[in-house]
C-alpha positions as CSV (number, residue, x, y, z in Angstrom):
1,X,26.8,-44.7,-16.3
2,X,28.7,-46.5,-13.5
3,X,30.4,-49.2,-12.9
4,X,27.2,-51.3,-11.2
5,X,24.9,-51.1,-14.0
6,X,27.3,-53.3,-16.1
7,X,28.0,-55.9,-12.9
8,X,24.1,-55.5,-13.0
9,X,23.9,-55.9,-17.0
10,X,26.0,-59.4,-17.3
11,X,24.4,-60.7,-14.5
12,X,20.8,-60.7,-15.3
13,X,21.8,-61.4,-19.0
14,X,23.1,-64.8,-17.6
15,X,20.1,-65.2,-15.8
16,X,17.8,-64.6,-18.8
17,X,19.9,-67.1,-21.3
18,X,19.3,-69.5,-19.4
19,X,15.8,-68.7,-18.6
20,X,15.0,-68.6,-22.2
21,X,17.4,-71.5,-23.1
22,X,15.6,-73.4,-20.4
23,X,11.8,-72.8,-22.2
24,X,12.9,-74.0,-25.5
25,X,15.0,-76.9,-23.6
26,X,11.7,-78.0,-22.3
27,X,9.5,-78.0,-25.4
28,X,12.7,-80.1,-26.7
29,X,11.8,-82.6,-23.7
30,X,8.0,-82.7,-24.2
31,X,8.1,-83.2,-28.2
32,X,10.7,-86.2,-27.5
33,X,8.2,-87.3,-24.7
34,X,4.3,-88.7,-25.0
35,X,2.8,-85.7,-23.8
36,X,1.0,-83.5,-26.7
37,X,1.4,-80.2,-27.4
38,X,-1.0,-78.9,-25.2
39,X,1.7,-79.6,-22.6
40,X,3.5,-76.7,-23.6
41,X,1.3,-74.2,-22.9
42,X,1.2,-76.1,-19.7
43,X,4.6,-75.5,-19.0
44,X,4.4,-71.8,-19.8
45,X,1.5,-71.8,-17.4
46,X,3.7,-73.8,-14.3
47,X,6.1,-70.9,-14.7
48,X,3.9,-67.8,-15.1
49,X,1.6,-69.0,-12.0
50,X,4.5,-68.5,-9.6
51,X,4.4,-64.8,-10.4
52,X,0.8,-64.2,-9.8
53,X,0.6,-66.3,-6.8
54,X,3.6,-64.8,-5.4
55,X,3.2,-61.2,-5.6
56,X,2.1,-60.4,-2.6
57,X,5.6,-61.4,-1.2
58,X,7.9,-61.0,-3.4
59,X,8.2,-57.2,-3.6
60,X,7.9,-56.9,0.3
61,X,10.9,-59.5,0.1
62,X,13.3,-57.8,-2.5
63,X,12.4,-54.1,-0.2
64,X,13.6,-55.4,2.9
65,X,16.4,-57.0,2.0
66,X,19.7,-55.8,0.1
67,X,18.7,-56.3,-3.5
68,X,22.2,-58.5,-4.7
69,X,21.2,-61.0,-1.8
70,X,17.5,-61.3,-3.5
71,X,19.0,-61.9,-6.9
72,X,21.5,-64.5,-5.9
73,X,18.6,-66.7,-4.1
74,X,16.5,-66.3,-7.2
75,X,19.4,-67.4,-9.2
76,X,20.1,-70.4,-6.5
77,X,16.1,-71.3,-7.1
78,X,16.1,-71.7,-10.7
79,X,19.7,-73.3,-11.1
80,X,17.9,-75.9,-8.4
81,X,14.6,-76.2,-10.8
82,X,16.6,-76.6,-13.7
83,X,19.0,-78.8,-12.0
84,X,15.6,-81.3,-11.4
85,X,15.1,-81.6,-14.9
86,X,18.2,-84.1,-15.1
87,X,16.2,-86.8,-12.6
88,X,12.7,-88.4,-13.4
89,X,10.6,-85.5,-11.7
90,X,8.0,-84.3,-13.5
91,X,9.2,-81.1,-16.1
92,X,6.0,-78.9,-14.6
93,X,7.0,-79.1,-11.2
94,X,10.8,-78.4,-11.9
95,X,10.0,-75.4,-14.2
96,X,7.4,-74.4,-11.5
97,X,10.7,-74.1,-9.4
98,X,11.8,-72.1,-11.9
99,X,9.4,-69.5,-12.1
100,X,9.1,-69.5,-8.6
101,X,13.2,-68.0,-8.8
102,X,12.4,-65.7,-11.5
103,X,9.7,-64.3,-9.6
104,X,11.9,-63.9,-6.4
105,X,14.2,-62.1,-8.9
106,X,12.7,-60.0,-10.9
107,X,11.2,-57.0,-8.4
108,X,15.0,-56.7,-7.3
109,X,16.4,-56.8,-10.6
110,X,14.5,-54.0,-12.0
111,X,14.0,-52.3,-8.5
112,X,17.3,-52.4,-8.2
113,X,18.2,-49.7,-11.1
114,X,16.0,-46.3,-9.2
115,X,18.8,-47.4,-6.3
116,X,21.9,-47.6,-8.8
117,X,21.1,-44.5,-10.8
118,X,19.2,-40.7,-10.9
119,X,16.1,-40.2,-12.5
120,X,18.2,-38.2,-15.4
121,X,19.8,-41.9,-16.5
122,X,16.6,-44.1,-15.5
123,X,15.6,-44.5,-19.1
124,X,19.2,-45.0,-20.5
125,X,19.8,-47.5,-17.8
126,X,17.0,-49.7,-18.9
127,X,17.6,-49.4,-22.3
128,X,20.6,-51.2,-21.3
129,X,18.8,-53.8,-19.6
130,X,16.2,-54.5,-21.8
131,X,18.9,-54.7,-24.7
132,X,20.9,-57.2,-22.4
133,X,17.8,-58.8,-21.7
134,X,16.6,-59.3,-25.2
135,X,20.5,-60.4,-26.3
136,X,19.8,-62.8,-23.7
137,X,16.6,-64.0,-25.2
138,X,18.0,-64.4,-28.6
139,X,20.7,-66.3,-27.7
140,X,19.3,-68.4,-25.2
141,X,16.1,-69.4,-27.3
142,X,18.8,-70.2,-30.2
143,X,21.4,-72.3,-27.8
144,X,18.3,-73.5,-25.7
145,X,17.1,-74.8,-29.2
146,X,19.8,-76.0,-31.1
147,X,21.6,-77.7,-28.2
148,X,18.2,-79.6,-26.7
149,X,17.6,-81.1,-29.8
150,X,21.1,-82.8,-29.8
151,X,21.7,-83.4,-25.9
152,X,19.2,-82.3,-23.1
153,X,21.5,-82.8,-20.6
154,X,24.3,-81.1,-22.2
155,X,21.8,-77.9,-22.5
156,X,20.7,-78.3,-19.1
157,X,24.3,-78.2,-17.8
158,X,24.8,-75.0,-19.9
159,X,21.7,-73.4,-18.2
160,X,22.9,-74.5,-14.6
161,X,26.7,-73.1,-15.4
162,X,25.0,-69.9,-16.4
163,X,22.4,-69.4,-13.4
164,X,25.9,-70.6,-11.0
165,X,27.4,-67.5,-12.8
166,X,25.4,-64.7,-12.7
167,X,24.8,-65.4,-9.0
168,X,28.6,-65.6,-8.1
169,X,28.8,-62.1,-10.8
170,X,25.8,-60.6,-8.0
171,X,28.6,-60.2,-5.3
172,X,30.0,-57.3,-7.1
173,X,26.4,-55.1,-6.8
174,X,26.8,-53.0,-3.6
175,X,24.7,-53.6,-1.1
176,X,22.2,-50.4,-0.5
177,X,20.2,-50.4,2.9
178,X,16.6,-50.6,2.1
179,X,14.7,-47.8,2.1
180,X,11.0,-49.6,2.8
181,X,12.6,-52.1,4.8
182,X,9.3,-51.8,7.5
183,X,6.4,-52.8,5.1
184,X,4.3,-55.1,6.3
185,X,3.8,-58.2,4.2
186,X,0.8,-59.8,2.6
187,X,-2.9,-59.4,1.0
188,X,-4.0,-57.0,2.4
189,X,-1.1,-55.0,2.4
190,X,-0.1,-55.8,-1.8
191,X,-3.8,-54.8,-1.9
192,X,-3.2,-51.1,-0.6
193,X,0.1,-51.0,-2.8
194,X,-2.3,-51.6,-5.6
195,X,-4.3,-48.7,-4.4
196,X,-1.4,-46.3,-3.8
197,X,0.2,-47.0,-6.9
198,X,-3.1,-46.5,-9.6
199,X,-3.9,-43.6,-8.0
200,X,-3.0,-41.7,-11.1
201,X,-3.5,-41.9,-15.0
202,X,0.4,-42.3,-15.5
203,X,0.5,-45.0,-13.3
204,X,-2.0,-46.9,-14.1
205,X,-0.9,-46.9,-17.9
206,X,2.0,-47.8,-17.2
207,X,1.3,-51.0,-15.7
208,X,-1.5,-51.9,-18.0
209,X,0.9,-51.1,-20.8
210,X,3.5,-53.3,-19.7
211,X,1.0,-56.0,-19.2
212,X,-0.2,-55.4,-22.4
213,X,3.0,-56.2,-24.0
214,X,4.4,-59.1,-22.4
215,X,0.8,-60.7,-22.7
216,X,1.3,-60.3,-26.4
217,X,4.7,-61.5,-26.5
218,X,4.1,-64.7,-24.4
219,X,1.3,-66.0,-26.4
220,X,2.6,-65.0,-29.9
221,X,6.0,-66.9,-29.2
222,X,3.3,-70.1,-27.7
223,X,1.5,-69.0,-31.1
224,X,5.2,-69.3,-33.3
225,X,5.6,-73.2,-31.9
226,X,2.4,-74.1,-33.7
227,X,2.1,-71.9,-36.8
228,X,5.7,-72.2,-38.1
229,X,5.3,-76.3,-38.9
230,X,1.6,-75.1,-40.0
231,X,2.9,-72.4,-42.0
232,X,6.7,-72.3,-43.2
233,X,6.4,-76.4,-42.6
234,X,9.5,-76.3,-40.5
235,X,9.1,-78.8,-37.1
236,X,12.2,-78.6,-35.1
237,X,12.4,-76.5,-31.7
238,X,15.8,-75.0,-33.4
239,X,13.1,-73.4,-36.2
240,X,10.8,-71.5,-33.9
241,X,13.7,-70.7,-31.4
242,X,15.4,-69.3,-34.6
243,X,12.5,-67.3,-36.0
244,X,12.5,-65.6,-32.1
245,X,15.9,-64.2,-32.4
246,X,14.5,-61.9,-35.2
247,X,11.7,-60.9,-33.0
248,X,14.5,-60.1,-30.3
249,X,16.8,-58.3,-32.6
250,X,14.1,-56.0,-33.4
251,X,13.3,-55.3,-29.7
252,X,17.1,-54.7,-29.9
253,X,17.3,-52.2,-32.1
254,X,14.1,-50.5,-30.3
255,X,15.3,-50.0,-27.1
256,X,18.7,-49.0,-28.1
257,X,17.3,-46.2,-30.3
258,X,14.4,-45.0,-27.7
259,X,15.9,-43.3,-25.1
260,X,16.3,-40.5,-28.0
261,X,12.7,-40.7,-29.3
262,X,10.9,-41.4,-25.9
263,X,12.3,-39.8,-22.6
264,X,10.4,-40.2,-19.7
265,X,8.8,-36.9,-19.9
266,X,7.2,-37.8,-23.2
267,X,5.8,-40.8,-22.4
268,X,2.2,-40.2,-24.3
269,X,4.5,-41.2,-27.5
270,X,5.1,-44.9,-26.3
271,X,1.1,-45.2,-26.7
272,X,1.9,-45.0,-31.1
273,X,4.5,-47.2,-30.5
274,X,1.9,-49.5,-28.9
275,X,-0.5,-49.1,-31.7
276,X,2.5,-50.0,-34.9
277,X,2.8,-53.0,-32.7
278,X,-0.2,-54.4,-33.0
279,X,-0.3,-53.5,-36.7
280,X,2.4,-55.4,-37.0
281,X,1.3,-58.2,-35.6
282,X,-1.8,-58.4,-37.7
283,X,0.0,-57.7,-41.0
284,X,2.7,-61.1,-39.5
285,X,-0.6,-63.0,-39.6
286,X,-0.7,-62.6,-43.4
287,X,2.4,-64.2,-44.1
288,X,3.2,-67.4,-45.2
289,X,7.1,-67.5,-46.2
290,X,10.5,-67.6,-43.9
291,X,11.7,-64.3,-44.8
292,X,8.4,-62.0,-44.5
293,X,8.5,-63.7,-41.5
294,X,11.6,-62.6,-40.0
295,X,11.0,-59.2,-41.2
296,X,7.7,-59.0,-39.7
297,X,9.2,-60.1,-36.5
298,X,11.8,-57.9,-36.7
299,X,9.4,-55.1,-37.0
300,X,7.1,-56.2,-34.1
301,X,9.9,-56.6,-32.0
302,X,11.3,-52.9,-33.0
303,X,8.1,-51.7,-31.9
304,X,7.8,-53.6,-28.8
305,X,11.1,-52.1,-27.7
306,X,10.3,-48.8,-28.4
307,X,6.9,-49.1,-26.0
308,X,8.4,-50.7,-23.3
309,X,11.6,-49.3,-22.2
310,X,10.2,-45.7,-21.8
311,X,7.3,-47.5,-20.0
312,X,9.2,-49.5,-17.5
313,X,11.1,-46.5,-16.9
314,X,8.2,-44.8,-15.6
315,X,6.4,-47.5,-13.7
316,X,10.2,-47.4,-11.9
317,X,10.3,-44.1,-11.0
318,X,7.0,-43.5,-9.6
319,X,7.1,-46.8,-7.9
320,X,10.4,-45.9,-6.0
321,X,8.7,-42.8,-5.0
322,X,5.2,-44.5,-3.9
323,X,5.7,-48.1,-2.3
324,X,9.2,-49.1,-3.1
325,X,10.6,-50.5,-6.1
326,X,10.3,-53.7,-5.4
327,X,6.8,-53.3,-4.4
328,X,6.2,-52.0,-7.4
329,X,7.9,-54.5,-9.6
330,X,6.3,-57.3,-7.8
331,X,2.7,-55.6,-8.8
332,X,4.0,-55.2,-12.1
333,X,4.9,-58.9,-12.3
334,X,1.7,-59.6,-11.0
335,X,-0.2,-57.7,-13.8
336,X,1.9,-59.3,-16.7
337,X,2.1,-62.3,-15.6
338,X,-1.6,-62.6,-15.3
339,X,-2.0,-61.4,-18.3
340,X,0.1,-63.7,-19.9
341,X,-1.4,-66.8,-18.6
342,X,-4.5,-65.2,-19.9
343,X,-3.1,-65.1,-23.2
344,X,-1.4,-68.8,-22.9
345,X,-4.4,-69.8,-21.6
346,X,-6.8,-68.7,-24.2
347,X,-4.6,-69.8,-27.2
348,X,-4.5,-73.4,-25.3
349,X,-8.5,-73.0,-25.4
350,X,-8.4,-72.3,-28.7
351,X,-5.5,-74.9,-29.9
352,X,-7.3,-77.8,-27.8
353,X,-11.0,-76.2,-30.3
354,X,-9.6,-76.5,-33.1
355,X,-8.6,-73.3,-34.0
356,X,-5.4,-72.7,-36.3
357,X,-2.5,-70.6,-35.3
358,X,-3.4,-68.0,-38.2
359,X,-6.3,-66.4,-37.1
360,X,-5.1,-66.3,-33.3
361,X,-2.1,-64.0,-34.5
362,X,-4.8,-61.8,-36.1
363,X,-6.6,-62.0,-33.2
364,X,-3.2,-60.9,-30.9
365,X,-3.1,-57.8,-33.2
366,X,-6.6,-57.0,-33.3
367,X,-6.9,-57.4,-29.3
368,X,-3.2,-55.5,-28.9
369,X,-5.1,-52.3,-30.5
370,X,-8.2,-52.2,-28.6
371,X,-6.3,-52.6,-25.6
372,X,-4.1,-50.0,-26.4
373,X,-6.9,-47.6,-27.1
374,X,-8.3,-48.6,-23.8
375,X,-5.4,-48.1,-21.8
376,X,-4.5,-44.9,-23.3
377,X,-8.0,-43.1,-23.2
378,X,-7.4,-41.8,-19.6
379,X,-3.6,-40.8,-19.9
380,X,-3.3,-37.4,-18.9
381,X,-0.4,-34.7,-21.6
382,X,2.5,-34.7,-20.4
383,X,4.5,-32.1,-18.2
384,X,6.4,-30.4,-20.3
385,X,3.2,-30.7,-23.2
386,X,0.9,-29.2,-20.5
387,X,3.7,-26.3,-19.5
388,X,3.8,-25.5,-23.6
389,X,0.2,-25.5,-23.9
390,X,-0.2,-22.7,-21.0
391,X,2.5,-20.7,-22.6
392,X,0.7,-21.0,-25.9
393,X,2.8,-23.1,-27.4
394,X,2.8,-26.2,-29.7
395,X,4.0,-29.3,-27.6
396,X,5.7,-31.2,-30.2
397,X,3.5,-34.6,-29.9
């Protein structure tokens, strides 16, 4: 693996501490506020919004530029958002500002990897990334937490230092001449990427089954902030960011061991990987004390590791060879990020009904299958399975 991938590796881990310190930071600033609780999903929903209005844009953006200079003006967005936290401005439209960064940055920093390595080290390079990534989310929800409740403006310089950071750490990435760099830009044209890309089976579960995951993931952590004083009757931010760094470490240990279980040319396993999830989930509904809990976490998040990495991996490589990487990020942002505000969305429907956190995590699991069924149904065997099958033999799946 060379040099860039690590430059690439602390960078973005940087940048997703202090995205994730930044969440629970927030949710430390609305329960000290007036606003309710309902505010929170609020937030989430300021954030994700940026992505799905965006898309169009953003990939076009990150392809016809060199992707270090993308990253470092997402970076210079969010430090600015977080950076209007500290003066009486409204927390959604600062954290707006905020998503509005991480939606500049993430079609470059995942489009960025086809460019840095070979489709042999695709997978292992974002089994990298994702485990930076999640490391980033464990420690930055625990920090994020744990510092927020004593100082917000102490954890808000922390997150500032951090995004200042990573952006200065970007000037090591070399700078790679586009390779789409003539696309036009738009509706109508992120409406023909759209087309190009689901033209086949592979693709299209890919991208469905990424947006299937983070969906889950964003409303159960919205889920964790109200059933963990309901449940376990703990009611500091510190608690529910704590009980997310189990749900990390698991997504941890999932994408460091998958590269192994699920290379790219298997990628019909991910699809059972998919499936334990969402078993998981609904047996973490059942639970009702602080250690099942982590454990059940830990096992969703092992399982969640396991389905993504090998899936991003794909959506990568046949995105780079389609419409660009970045194009195909930026749909792939689009996709999750709509589905997490339909997640976050519906849970706030429910919350603001009545409804109580414990059935809604039934619920995730029970929705996390069907989809997963759903997505799966059309997904054709894989090469290598459909070569062993002609030559008579079993495919090992």
């Amino acid at each position: 693996m060379n040099r860039s991938i690590y430059v690439l590796m602390l960078a973005q881990f940087l940048s997703a501490f202090a995205d994730n310190a930044i969440l629970f930071t927030a949710i430390a600033m609305v329960r000290q506020g007036a606003q309710g609780d309902w505010y929170i999903s609020a937030l989430q929903s300021a954030f994700l919004i940026a992505f799905v209005l965006l898309a169009p844009w953003v990939g076009p953006f990150a392809d016809r530029r060199p992707k270090p200079q993308v990253l470092m003006i997402g970076n210079a967005l969010k430090a600015l958002g977080a950076g209007l936290l500290l003066l009486p401005v409204d927390p959604l439209l600062a954290y707006g500002l905020v998503g509005i960064g991480a939606a500049v940055y993430g079609p470059a920093k995942f489009g960025i990897l086809p460019e840095l390595v070979g489709h042999d080290r695709l997978v292992r390079a974002n089994s990298l990334i994702e485990g930076s990534t999640i490391a980033a989310i464990v420690l930055g929800s625990f920090v994020g937490g744990v510092v927020a409740d004593q100082s917000i403006a102490l954890a808000l310089g922390v997150i500032v230092a951090c995004y200042a950071v990573s952006l200065v750490i970007t000037f090591w990435l070399p700078s790679i001449t586009p390779a789409h760099g003539g696309e036009p830009v738009g509706i109508g044209h992120f409406m023909r990427m759209m087309r190009r890309l689901f033209e086949t089976d592979r693709a299209r579960f890919t991208m469905l089954g990424t947006s299937l995951f983070w969906g889950a993931g964003a409303v159960l952590r919205v889920i964790l902030v109200a059933w963990v004083p309901a449940v376990l009757l703990l009611d500091k931010s510190a608690d529910v960011a704590m009980l997310t760094v189990f749900l990390a470490v698991g997504a941890v240990i999932g994408a460091a061991v998958v590269p192994k279980l699920i290379p790219i040319e298997r990628l019909r396993r991910a699809r059972l990987a998919a499936y334990a999830m969402g078993f998981s989930i609904l047996i973490f509904g059942l639970v009702d004390s602080l250690w099942a809990a982590r454990l059940g976490l830990v096992a969703i998040g092992i399982c969640g590791g396991l389905f993504m990495v090998p899936v991003n991996a794909a959506l990568q490589e046949i995105g780079h060879r389609s419409i660009g990487s970045g194009g195909a990020v930026a749909l792939q942002n689009f996709f999750e990020n709509l589905a997490m505000l339909a997640a976050v969305g519906g849970f706030a429907l429910a919350g603001w009904l009545g409804a109580s956190p414990v059935p809604a995590i039934v619920t995730v699991g029970v929705l996390v299958l069907i989809a997963t069924f759903i997505v799966s149904w059309h997904l054709p065997p894989d090469p290598d399975a459909r070569r062993s099958a002609a030559n008579g033999r079993p495919s090992g799946d």
